[in-house]
C-alpha positions as MATLAB code, in Angstrom:
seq = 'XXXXXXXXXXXXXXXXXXXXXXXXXXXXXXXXXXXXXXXXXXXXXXXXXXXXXXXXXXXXXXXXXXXXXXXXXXXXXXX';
ca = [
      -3.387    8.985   -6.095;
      -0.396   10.597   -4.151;
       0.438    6.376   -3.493;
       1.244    6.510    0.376;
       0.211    3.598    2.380;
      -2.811    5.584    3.087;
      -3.875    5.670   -0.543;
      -2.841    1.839   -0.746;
      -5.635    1.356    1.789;
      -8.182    2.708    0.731;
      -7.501    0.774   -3.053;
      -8.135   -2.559   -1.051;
     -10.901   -1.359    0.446;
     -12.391   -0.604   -2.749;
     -11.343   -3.783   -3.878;
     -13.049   -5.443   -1.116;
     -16.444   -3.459   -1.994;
     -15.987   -4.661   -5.164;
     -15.957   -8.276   -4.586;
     -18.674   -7.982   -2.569;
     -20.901   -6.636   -4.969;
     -24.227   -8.615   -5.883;
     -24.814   -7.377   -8.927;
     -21.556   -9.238  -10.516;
     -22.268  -12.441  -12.869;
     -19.792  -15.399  -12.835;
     -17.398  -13.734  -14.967;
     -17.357  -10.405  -13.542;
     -16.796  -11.952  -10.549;
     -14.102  -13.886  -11.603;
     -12.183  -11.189  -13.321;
     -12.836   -9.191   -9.679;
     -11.046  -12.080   -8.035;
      -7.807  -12.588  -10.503;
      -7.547   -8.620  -10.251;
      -7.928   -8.676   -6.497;
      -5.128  -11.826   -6.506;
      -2.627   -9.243   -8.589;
      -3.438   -6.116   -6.361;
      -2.748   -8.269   -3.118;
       0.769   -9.403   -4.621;
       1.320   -5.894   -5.594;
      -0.084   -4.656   -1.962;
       2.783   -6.940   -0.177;
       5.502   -5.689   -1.997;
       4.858   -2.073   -1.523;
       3.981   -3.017    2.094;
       7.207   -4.597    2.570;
       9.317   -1.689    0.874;
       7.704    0.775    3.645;
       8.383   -1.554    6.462;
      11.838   -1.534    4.998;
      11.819    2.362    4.757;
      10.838    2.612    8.282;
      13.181    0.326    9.560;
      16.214    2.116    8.093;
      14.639    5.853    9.475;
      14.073    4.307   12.554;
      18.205    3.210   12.270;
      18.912    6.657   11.344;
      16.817    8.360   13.846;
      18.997    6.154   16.589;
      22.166    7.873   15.008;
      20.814   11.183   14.655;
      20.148   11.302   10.820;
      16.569   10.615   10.545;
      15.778   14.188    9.626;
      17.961   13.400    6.168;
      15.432   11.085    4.901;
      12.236   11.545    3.344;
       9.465    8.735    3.220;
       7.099    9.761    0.571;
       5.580    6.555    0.365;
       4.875    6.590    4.638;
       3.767   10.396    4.081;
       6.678   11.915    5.625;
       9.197   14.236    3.857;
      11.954   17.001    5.282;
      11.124   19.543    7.656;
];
């Protein structure tokens, strides 16, 4: 995982397939759901650290400094 947003999608979609798989008992299931509960908490914080990211390149870029900063997490590093 190179963890980008990009990668971060396509965990919770993996986590979606597995809660939606049939073949889970109760307690599979279960376990799927407290895991998916932690991963979604997890997901909004590193969600909210991008949006942060992009809102202070975005600040930079007004001022002429946006090529100074690298945004790993967004996919986007220096020229």
């Amino acid at each position: 995982m190179k963890n980008t947003l990009s990668d971060l999608n396509n965990y919770l979609f993996e986590a979606i397939e597995r809660l939606n798989d049939d073949s889970l008992n109760e307690e599979e299931l279960n376990k799927e759901i407290k895991r998916s509960e932690t991963v979604q908490k997890i997901a909004g914080t590193i969600i909210a650290n991008g949006t942060l990211a992009l809102q202070a390149r975005k600040h930079l870029d007004e001022y002429g400094q946006g090529d100074k900063v690298e945004l790993p997490m967004l996919g986007v590093t220096s020229k």
